[in-house]
N, C-alpha and C positions, 0 to 999 in steps of 0.2 A: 504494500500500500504506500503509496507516496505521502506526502509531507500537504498535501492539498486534501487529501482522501482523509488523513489524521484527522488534520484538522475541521474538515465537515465533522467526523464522527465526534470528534471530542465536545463540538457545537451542539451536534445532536443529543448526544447525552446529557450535556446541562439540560436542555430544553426539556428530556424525558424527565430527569430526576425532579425538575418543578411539578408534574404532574406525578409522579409516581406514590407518594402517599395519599395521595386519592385513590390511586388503582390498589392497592396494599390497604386500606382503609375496608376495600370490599372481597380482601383476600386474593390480590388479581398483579399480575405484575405487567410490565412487557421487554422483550430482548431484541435489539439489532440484529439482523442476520445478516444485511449486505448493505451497502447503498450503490447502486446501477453506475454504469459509465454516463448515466444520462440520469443522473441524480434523482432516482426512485428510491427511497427508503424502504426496505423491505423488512417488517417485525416480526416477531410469535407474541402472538398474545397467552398469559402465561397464569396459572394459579385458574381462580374462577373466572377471568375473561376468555379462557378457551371457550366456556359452554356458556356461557350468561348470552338472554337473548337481547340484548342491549349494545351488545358488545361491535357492531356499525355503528351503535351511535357511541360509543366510547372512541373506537378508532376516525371518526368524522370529527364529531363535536370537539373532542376534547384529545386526542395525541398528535390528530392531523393539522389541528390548528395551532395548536403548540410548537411543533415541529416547525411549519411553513412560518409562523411570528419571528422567530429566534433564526432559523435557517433558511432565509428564503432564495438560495440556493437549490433546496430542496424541490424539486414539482410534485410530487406526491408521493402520500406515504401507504403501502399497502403491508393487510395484514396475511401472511402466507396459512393460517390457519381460521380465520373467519369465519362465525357463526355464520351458516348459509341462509339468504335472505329469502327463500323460500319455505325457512322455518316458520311455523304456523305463529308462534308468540312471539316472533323476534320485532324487537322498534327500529325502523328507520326513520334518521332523520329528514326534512323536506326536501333537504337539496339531494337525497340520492333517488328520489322514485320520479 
């Protein structure tokens, strides 16, 4: 990883760690797995955000816009494990339907 790549990720994780005791608050974490040559942030969502059906609007509402505030380098942040929004009780936020 270069010295550009560090340094997003290091940006990135401050910006995570603001929101992280909220996520930790509901038993829930999240981990970096990559950020793309085309600056996608790619997560796991971890603890109870794997199964919570909320958990778009966790990764919308509140890590995506956290991340894009702090990093807006960033274009967007996806989560590689995603509650599927075809789940019958899952919330989505406005801006994804």
């Amino acid at each position: 990883m270069d010295i550009t790549k560090e340094s997003l990720l290091e940006r990135v994780e401050e910006a995570l760690n603001s929101i992280r005791p909220y996520l930790e608050a509901d038993a829930g974490n999240v981990s970096v797995v990559e950020i793309t040559k085309d600056n996608v942030l790619k997560i796991k969502l971890l603890g109870s955000c794997e199964s919570c059906p909320m958990s778009i609007m966790t990764l919308k509402a509140g890590i995506e816009q956290a991340v894009r505030k702090a990093v807006p380098e960033i274009i967007a942040v996806e989560a590689i494990n995603l509650t599927p929004i075809d789940q019958p009780n899952v919330t989505v936020p406005n801006t994804v339907r």
